[in-house]
Structures are given as structure tokens and as C-alpha cells.
C-alpha positions in Angstrom: 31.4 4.4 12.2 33.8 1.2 12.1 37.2 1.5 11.0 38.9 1.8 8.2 40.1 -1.8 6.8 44.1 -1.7 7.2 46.2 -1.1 3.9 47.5 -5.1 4.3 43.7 -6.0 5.3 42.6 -4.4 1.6 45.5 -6.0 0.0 44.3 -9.5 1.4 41.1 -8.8 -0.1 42.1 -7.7 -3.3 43.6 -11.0 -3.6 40.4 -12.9 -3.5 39.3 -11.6 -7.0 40.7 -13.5 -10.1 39.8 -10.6 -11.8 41.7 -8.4 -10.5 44.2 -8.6 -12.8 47.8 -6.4 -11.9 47.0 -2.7 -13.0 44.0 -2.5 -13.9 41.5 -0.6 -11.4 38.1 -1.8 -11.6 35.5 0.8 -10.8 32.2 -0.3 -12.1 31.0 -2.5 -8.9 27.2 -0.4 -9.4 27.1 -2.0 -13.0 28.7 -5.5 -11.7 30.8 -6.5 -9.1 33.7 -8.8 -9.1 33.1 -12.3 -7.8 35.9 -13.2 -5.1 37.5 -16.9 -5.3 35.1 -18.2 -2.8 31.9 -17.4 -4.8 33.1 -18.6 -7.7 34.5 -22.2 -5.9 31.1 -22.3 -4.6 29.5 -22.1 -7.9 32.0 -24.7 -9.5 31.3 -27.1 -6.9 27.7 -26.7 -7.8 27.7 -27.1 -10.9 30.3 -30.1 -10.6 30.7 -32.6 -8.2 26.9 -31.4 -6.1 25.2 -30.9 -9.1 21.4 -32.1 -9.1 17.7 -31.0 -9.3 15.7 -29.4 -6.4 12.7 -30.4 -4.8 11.9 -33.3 -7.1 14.6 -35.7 -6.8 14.1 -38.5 -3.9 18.3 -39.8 -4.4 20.6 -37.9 -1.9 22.8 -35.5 -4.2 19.0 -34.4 -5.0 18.1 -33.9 -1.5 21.5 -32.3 -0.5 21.6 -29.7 -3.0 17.1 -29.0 -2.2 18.9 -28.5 1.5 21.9 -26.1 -0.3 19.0 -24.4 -1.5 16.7 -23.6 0.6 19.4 -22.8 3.0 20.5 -20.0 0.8 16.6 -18.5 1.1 17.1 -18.8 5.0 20.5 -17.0 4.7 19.2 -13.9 1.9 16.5 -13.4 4.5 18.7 -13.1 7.6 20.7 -11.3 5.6 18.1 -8.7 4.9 16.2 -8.6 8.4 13.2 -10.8 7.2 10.5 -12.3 9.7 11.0 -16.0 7.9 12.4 -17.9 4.5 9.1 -18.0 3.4 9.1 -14.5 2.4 12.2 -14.4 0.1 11.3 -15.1 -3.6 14.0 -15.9 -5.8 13.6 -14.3 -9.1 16.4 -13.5 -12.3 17.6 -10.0 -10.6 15.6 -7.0 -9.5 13.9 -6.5 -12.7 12.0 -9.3 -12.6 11.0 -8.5 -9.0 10.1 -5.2 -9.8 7.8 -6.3 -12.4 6.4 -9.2 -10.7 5.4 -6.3 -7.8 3.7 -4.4 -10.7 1.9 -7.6 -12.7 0.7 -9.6 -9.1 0.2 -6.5 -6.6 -0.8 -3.2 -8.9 -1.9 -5.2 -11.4 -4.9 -6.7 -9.0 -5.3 -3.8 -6.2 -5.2 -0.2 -9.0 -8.0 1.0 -10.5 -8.7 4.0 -13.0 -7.0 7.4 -11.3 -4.7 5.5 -8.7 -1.5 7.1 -8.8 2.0 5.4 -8.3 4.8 7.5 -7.1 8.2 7.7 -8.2 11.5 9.7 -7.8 13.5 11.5 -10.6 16.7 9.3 -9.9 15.3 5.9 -10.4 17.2 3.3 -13.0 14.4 2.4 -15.7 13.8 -1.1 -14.3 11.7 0.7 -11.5 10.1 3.2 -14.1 9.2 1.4 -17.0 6.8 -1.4 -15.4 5.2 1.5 -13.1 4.3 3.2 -16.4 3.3 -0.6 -18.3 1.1 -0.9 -15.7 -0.3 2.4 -15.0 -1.4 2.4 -18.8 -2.8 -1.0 -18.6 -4.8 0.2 -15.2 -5.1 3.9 -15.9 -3.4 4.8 -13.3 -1.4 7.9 -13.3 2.3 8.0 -12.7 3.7 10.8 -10.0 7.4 12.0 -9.8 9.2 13.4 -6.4 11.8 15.7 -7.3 15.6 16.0 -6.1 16.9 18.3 -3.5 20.1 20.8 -4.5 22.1 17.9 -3.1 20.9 15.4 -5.4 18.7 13.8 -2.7 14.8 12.1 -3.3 13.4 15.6 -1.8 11.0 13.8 1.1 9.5 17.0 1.9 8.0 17.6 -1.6 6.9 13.9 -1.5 5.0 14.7 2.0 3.5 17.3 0.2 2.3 15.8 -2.8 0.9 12.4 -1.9 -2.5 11.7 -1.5 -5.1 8.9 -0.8 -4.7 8.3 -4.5 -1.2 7.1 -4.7 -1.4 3.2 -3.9 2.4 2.2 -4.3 5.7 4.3 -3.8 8.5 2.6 -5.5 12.0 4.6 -4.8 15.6 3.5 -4.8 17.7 3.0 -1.8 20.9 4.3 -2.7 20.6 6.0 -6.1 22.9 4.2 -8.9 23.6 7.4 -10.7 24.4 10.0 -7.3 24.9 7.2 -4.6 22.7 9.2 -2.4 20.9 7.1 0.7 17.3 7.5 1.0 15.7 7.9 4.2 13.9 5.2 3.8 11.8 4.5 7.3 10.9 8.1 6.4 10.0 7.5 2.8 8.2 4.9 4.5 6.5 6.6 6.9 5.2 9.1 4.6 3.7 6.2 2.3 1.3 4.8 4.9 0.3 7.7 6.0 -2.2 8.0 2.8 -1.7 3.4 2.9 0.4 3.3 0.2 3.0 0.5 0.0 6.4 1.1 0.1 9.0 -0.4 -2.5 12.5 -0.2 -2.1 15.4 -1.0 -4.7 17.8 -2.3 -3.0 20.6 -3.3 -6.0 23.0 -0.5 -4.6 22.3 -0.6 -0.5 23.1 -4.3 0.0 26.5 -4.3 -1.3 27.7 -1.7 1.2 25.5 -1.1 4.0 23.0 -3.4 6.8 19.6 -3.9 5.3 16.8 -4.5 7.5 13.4 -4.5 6.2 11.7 -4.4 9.6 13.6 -1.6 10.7 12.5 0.4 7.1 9.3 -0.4 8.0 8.7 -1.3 4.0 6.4 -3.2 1.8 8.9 -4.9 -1.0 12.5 -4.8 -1.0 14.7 -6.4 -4.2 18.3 -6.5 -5.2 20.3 -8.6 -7.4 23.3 -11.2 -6.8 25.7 -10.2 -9.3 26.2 -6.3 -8.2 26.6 -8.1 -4.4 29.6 -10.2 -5.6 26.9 -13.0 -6.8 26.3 -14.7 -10.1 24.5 -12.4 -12.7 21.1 -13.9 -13.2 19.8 -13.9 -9.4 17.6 -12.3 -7.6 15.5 -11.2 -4.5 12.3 -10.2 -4.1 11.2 -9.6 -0.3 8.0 -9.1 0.7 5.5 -8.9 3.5 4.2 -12.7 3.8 0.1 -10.9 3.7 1.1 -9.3 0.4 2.8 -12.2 -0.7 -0.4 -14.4 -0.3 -2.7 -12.3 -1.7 -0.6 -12.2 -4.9 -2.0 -14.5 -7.7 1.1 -16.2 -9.7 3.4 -14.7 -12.2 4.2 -17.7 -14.4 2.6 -20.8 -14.4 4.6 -23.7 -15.0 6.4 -26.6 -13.3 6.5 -26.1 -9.3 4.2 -23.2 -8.5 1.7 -25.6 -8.5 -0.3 -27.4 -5.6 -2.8 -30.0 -7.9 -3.3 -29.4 -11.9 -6.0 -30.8 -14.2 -7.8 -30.1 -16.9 -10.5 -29.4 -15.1 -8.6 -26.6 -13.0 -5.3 -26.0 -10.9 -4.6 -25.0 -7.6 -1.3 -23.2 -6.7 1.2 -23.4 -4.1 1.8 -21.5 -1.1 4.4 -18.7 -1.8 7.3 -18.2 -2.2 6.8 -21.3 -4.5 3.8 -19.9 -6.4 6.0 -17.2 -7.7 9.0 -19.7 -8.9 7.5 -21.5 -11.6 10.1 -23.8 -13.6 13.1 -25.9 -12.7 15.0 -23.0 -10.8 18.6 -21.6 -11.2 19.8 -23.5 -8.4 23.3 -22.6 -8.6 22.4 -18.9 -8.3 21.2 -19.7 -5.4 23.9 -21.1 -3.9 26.2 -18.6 -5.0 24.4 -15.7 -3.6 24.6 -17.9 -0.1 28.3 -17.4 -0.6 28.5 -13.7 -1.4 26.5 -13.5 1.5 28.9 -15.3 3.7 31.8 -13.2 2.1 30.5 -9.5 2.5 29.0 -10.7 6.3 32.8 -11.7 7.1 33.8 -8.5 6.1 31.4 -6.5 7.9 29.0 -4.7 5.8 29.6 -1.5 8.2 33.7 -2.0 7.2 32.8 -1.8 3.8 30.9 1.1 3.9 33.4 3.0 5.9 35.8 2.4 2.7 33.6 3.2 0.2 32.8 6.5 2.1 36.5 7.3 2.7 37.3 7.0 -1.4 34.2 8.9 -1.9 35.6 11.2 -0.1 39.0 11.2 -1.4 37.5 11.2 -5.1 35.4 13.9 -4.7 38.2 16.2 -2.8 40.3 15.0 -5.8 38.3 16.0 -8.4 36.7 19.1 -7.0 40.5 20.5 -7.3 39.8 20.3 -11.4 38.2 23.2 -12.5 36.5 22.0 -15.7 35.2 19.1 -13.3 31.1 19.1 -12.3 30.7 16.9 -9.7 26.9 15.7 -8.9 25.9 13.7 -5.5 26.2 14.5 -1.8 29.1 14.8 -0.2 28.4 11.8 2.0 27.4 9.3 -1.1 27.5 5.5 -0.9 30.6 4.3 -2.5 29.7 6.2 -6.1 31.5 9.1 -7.6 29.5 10.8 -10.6 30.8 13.6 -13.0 31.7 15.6 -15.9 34.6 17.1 -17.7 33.6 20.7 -19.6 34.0 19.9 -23.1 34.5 16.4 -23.0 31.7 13.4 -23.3 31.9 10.8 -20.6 32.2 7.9 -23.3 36.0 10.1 -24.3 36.8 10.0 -20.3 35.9 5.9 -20.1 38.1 5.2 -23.4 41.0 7.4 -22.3 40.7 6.2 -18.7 40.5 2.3 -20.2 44.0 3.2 -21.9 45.3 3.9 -18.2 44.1 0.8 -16.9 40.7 2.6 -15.5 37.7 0.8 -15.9 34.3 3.2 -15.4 31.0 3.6 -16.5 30.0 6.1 -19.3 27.0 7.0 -20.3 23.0 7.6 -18.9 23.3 4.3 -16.5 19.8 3.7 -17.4 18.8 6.7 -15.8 17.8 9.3 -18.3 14.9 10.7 -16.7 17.7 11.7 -14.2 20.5 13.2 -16.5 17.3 15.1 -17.8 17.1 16.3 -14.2 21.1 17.5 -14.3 20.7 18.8 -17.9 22.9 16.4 -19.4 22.8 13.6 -21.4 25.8 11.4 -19.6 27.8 11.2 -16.7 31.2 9.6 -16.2 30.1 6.9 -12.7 33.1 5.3 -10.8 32.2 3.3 -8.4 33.9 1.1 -5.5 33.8 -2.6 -4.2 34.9 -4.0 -1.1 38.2 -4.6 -3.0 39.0 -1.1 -4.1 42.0 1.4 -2.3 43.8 4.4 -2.2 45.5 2.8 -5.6 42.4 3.3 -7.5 41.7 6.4 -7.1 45.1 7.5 -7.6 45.1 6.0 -11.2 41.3 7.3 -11.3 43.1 10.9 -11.0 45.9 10.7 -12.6 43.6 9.5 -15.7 41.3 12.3 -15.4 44.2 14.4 -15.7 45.0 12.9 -18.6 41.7 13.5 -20.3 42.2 17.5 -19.6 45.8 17.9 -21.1 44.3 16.1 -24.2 41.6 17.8 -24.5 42.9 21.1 -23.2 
């Protein structure tokens, strides 16, 4: 494992978010992450002096910010292990790319009795369009259970997938638990039957290498704004075979090859899937985050977030009326409980000591279903976050016991 960032080297970094304002402790990077100075320069300078259309424009500020562009595709699919640019469609966050997997893939390969398989710890944006489209098809959906540690249990999925199952869709690092899926595994147990393989990768790419060769998957998405991005941008990865047998999911403006009224003929992906005048300044502000994490050293950050983790959770597990859920070794997210107290009493009373959590199902209540109950209290760290912020994470939760006795 790398090592630990220096106390001065996390101070420098906290100093690169405006948002940071002095004493507040911002723990809700799995909701949204903080945007450091140089993303948001880069989107100012975008959306100022380099402002222009994409790919339509033949005067230069046109063709410089069509360059800005495209070189932010090439950099998200470095960034992410991919064989070429050509695979990276850039879509409003990993929602959309979900469902554009479950419209132009399931929606043209399932039949009546596929099944689809899913995990009890997914966020609804990778249940709901499995189930839209499993109704539409009549397919059937499938769903792995958790292990005692809170972990997508692989063995029960090895035992429970068949020839039926056409498409696995499971979450990299879980939003709720943090827990890390083995996911060349997961994989591995999807083709054995030749099911396709998607991962969700909104919680992985902010703290931890990605490489979708290496995981050996089918799709991979994630979204900008929880990777210190603009909110509004997306990634959908895909294998470029996949891709090109995929009709489009919008028509519109640029997904087009030749249109008349007599018929139209559609461009080559990624374009077909990126109908409309694009949100070029996402683009180039996710090129930036990139830069900024990849300076950092995505294993650095990840060997903070796992050393508060581990502080929390020894922190915590000191409280009696504290229920802690997770592995021990989760990826930079703490979730829990106070006996007697509802998570949306811990954020207020935390907010009053400069605490700033999430509270509530985390659009996962399939998954507090699973725990039997129907919130958690979620912090969760940044690239930013210290020794500081769990201290004032503690002393809040403290707090919240005395008054509530």
C-alpha cells in the first residue's frame, strides 16, 4: 500500500477547495464531492474566454475547444484502462448510462424468461431500469445476497446463475457499505453462463485504479461530480463490439451520419449515442478532475480513505449504542446507527457541530431492507478529508448520545 499523505501534504490539499470553508468537516464525498480550484478554473475558462460549439464550427475557438473535447474522451479512457477514445460515451452521469445499457443492449438481445442479475446493495439507478426493462421484455429480475460482512456474496452468485441470466449489473464499491467487489471474479462468473458484466463505478473511481481490461467487464459508468467533476457528466465505457451493435438512444442533432425523409443513417459510436449539442464544458471539467486525482495518486488516496475508515470505525465501535455496518476494510465510507436515535436527528445535530453527513436510505432501500432498517447515518471521505474530521465526526456523535441519553 502507498503511504500515507503527510499532515502538511493534506493541509496543502484542503486548501484547493473553496468550499472548504474553516470548521466545517465535509463528509458526504459518495453523495458529491467538492470541486478543487483547478476544476472549477477550468470550467470558468470554458465557459468564458474558450467558450464555443463542438464539432460544427469551422472558426478556431470552434476547433480548439472540438480539440479540448475530444481530448477529455482520450484522457477518461486512459484514465479508466480503455483500448481507445472511441469507446467512451459521454452521457449526464451514470444513470443515463445505466439506462442507455438497459434501452440499446437488453432492450434488443432479452427475450421472454431471460433473467438479469442483481445484488442487494445496489443504489436504485442500477435497479430500476433492470426492472423497466425486464417488464417491458419479460424478463425476470435475480438478486445475489450479502455475506455477514456486508459483501455481494460471489459464492451464492456462482451458485445461482444460469444460461438464462443475460446481463449482471453490480456495484463496484457499494455507496451504502463501501465494500469492494471482486470484480474480475464477478466477472468471471458472468461469462461462464455468457452474461455480460456491468459495473457501477460512481464510488471506485474516486479512490482507487480502474482498469476495465484488467476486470475483464462488459460496461463500466461513473459520474463527474462524485470524482471532483461538474454534476451533470458522465461515462459510459463499453466494449467497442457491444457498442456497435447498439442501435441509438436519442435521435437528434450529431448522432447522425445522412438524414432524409426518406430514411437516416447513423453515426459510428460513440457519436450515435450523443445526440444534441453536448455539454462541452463537462467535458472539459472532468479532463481536469482527472488531471487532479492522477497527481495525487489514486493509490495515495485510497490509503487515506482506508486509514479514516479505520480510525472511524475504531472510534465508533468504542460507543455502545453504535451499530456499525460494512467491512472492516471499506473504501473510504463509514455507515451506522445510534440505538434510539434516527439518522436524519444524528445529520441535524452533527450539522450544528459543523458535520456535514448523509442521512437517510442513500437510494438504497432494497439494502436497508437487507440490515432491517429503514436509514443509516453515511460519512464518507475525499481526498481532502483528515484526522480533523473525524475528530469533530466523534465528538458530534457524542453529542447525539448525551442528548438523547
Amino acid at each position: 500500500m502507498a503511504a500515507i499523505l503527510p499532515s502538511e501534504a493534506r493541509l496543502a490539499v484542503r486548501n484547493d477547495f473553496p468550499g472548504l470553508t474553516p470548521g466545517w468537516h465535509y463528509l458526504d464525498s459518495a453523495a458529491t464531492a467538492q470541486k478543487p480550484k483547478a476544476v472549477i478554473d477550468a470550467i470558468a475558462r470554458a465557459y468564458g474566454e474558450d467558450y464555443a460549439t463542438v464539432h460544427r464550427g469551422v472558426y478556431k475557438r470552434s476547433a480548439d475547444m472540438t480539440l479540448a473535447y475530444e481530448a477529455a474522451r482520450r484522457r477518461a479512457a486512459g484514465f479508466i484502462g480503455a483500448g481507445s477514445a472511441d469507446e467512451i460515451v459521454f452521457v449526464r452521469g451514470a444513470t443515463e448510462g445505466i439506462n442507455l445499457v438497459a434501452t440499446c443492449w437488453a432492450g434488443e438481445q432479452l427475450k421472454a424468461g431471460d433473467r438479469i442479475l442483481l445484488s442487494q446493495l445496489e443504489h436504485h439507478s442500477n435497479i430500476v431500469p433492470w426492472q423497466m426493462i425486464a417488464q417491458k421484455m419479460g424478463a425476470q429480475v435475480d438478486v445475489v445476497p450479502l455475506t455477514d460482512d456486508h459483501r455481494i456474496d460471489l459464492d451464492a452468485m456462482a451458485a445461482m446463475i444460469t444460461p438464462a441470466h443475460k446481463i449482471v449489473a453490480l456495484a463496484h464499491v457499494s455507496n451504502v457499505l463501501g465494500s469492494v467487489l471482486d470484480a474480475r471474479r464477478a466477472a468471471d462468473i458472468a461469462h461462464s453462463v455468457g452474461a455480460k458484466l456491468l459495473l457501477d463505478g460512481c464510488q471506485a473511481v474516486p479512490r482507487m485504479a480502474v482498469d476495465v481490461a484488467a476486470l475483464d467487464c462488459d460496461f463500466y459508468v461513473f459520474s463527474a461530480h462524485k470524482l471532483y467533476g461538474p454534476t451533470g457528466f458522465g461515462v459510459l465505457w463499453a466494449r467497442p463490439e457491444l457498442l456497435e451493435a447498439m442501435p441509438p438512444y436519442q435521435g437528434g442533432g450529431a448522432m447522425i451520419d445522412r438524414v432524409s425523409f426518406a430514411g437516416t443513417t447513423y453515426a459510428p459510436p460513440p457519436g450515435r449515442f450523443e445526440a444534441g449539442t453536448p455539454h462541452i464544458v463537462g467535458a472539459v471539467g472532468l479532463h481536469a478532475a482527472i488531471d487532479y486525482v492522477e497527481a495525487i495518486e489514486l493509490a495515495r488516496i485510497h490509503a487515506i480513505e482506508t486509514d479514516l475508515v479505520r480510525q472511524t470505525r475504531e472510534a465508533l465501535s468504542q460507543i455502545n449504542s453504535v451499530r456499525l455496518f460494512g467491512p472492516e476494510d471499506a473504501a473510504g465510507i463509514v455507515s451506522f446507527v445510534i440505538e434510539g436515535v434516527h439518522p436524519h436527528d444524528i445529520g441535524t445535530i452533527l450539522d450544528e457541530e459543523g458535520v456535514a453527513i448523509r442521512a437517510g436510505h442513500h437510494c438504497a432501500q432494497p439494502l436497508m431492507d437487507a440490515l432491517g432498517v429503514p436509514a443509516t447515518a453515511r460519512a464518507s471521505f475525499g481526498v481532502h478529508s483528515d484526522a480533523s474530521d473525524v475528530a469533530a465526526l466523534i465528538r458530534g456523535i457524542e453529542r447525539v448520545t448525551r442528548i438523547f441519553g
